[in-house]
C-alpha positions in Angstrom: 79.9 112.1 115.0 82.0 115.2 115.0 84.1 116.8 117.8 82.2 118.9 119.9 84.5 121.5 122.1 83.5 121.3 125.4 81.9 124.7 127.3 81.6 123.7 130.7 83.8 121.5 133.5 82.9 117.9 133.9 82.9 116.9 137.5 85.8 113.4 137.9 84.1 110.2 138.8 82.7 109.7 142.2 84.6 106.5 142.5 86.9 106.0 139.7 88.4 103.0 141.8 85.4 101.3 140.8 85.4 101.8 137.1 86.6 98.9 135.3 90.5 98.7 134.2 91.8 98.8 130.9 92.7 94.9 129.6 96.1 94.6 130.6 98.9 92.7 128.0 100.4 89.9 128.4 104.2 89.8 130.0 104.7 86.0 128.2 106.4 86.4 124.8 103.4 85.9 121.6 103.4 83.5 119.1 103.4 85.6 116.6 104.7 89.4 116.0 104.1 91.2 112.9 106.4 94.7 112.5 104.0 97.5 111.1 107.0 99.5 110.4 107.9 97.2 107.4 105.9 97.1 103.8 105.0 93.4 104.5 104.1 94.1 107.7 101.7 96.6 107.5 100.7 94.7 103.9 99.5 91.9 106.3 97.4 93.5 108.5 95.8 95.9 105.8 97.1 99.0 107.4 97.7 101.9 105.0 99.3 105.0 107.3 98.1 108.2 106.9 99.3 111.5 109.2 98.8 115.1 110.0 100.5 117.8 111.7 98.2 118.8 114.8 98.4 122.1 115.7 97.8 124.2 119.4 94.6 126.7 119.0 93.1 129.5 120.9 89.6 129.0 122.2 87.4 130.6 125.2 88.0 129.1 128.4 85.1 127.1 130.5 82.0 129.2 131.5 82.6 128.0 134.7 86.3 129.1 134.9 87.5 131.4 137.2 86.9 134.8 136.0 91.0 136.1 135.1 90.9 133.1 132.8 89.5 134.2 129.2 91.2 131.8 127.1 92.6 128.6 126.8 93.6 125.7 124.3 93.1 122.8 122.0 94.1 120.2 119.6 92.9 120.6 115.8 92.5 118.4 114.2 90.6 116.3 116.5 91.5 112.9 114.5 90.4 110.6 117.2 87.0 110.0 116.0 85.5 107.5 114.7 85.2 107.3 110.7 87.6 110.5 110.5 88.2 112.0 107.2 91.4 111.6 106.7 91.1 111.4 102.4 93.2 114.3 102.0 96.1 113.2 104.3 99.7 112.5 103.8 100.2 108.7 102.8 103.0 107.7 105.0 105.4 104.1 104.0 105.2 101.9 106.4 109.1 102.3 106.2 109.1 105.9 106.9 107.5 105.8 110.0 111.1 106.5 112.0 111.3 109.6 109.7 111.7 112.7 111.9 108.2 114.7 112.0 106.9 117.9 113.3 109.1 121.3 114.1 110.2 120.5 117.2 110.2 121.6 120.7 106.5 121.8 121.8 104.7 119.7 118.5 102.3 117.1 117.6 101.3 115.0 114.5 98.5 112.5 114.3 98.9 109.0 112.6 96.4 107.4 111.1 95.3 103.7 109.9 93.1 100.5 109.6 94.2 97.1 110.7 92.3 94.7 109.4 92.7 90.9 111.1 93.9 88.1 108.2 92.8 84.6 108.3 96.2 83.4 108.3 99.8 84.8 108.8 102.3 81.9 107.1 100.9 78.8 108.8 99.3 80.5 112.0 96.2 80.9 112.0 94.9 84.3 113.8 91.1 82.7 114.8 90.1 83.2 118.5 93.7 84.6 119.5 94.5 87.9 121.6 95.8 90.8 119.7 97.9 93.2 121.2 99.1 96.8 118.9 102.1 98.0 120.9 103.5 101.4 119.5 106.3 103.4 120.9 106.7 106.8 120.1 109.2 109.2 120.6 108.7 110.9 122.8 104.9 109.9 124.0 101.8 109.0 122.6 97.6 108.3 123.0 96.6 106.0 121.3 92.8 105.9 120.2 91.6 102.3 119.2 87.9 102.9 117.4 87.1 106.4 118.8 87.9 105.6 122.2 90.9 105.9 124.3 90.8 103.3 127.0 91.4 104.9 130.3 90.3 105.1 133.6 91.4 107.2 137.0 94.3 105.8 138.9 94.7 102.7 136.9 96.9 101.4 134.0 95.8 102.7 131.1 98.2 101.1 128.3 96.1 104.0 125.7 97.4 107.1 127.5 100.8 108.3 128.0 102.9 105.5 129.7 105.9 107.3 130.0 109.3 109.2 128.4 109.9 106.9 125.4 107.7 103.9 127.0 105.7 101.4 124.7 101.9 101.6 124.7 100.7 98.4 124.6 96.6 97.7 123.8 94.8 94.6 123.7 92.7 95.3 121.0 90.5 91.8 121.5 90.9 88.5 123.8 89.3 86.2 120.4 89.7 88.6 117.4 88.8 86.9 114.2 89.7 87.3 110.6 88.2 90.2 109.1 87.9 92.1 112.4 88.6 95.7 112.1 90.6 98.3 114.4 90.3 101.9 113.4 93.7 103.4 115.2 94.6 106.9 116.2 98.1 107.4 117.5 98.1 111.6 119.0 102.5 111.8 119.1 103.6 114.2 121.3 107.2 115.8 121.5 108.1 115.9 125.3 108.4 116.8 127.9 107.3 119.7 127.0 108.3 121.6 130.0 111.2 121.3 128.5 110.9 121.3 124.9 113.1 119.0 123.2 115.2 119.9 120.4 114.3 116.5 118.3 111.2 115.8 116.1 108.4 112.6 116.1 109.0 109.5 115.8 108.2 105.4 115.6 110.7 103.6 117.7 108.0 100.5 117.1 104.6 99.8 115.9 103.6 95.6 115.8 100.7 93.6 116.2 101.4 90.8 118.6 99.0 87.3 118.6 99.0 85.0 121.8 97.0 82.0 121.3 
């Protein structure tokens, strides 16, 4: 399905409060950690990165703005979605994920890839175990697991911004199973962008973590 811009405000939830919360990670260390930012890594878990430059637009503002307000912003691309195209992106090494992206200051880049769950990592096997992705980006990051960015009101949500330099940490399944699939969009964002920084994007970390 494609991105559609929004036209109009969207009222908040009534009572976010009630809204379930994003799975939380486990604090306990896993039995097993595989690093994403190595070839063998991201061999394992099928992941192949891809990534874009995501760039600041001009667009009309919400009909139901108030009226001095003509214009206003967005992201393009719009690489959360589901089943994006993303044929005709850079190929990144899983090696040169800590190479410094974007122009810096106020900039963003989108990362793109497809974990895949094995049967077995060395002698453990990955059958009915909880999978965690934990990225850290400098200097923040969303992080879009299938189309959707886990999130809700005035709760932890480990998908959104956690923080300056902060780890996002997603369970991506309580029993994943070989040949699951994950379909991840990490949105990096240089910050605080009140105060642009004079440094580019970056992995500090990327893993997938099994608890069994």
């Amino acid at each position: 399905m494609p991105y559609v811009r929004p036209t109009k405000s969207t009222p908040p939830p009534k009572y976010p409060q009630q809204a379930p919360q994003p799975a939380i990670a486990p604090l306990t260390p896993p039995n097993l950690s595989v690093d994403l930012m190595t070839t063998q890594g991201s061999a394992t878990m099928g992941a192949k990165w891809k990534g874009k430059e995501a760039l600041l637009v001009t667009c009309p503002a919400l009909s139901d703005s108030m009226p001095e307000f003509k214009t206003t912003y967005d992201v393009e691309p719009h690489a959360e979605i589901l089943g994006y195209d993303d044929s005709d992106w850079t190929d990144i090494a899983a090696t040169d994920l800590a190479a410094r992206r974007g122009g810096g200051m106020v900039s963003f880049y989108w990362f793109r890839m497809t974990l895949t769950i094995p049967g077995r990592i060395s002698d453990f096997s990955t059958a009915e175990t909880k999978a965690v992705l934990t990225v850290n980006v400098d200097d923040y990051a969303e992080v879009w697991v299938n189309g959707v960015m886990p999130r809700t009101p005035g709760r932890p949500s480990p998908a959104a911004i956690q923080g300056f330099n902060m780890p996002n940490r997603l369970v991506l399944g309580d029993s994943v199973n070989p040949g699951d699939k994950f379909e991840i969009a990490i949105f990096a964002i240089n910050g605080p962008i009140s105060a642009a920084p004079a440094n580019f994007l970056w992995f500090r970390e990327a893993k997938v973590e099994f608890w069994r």
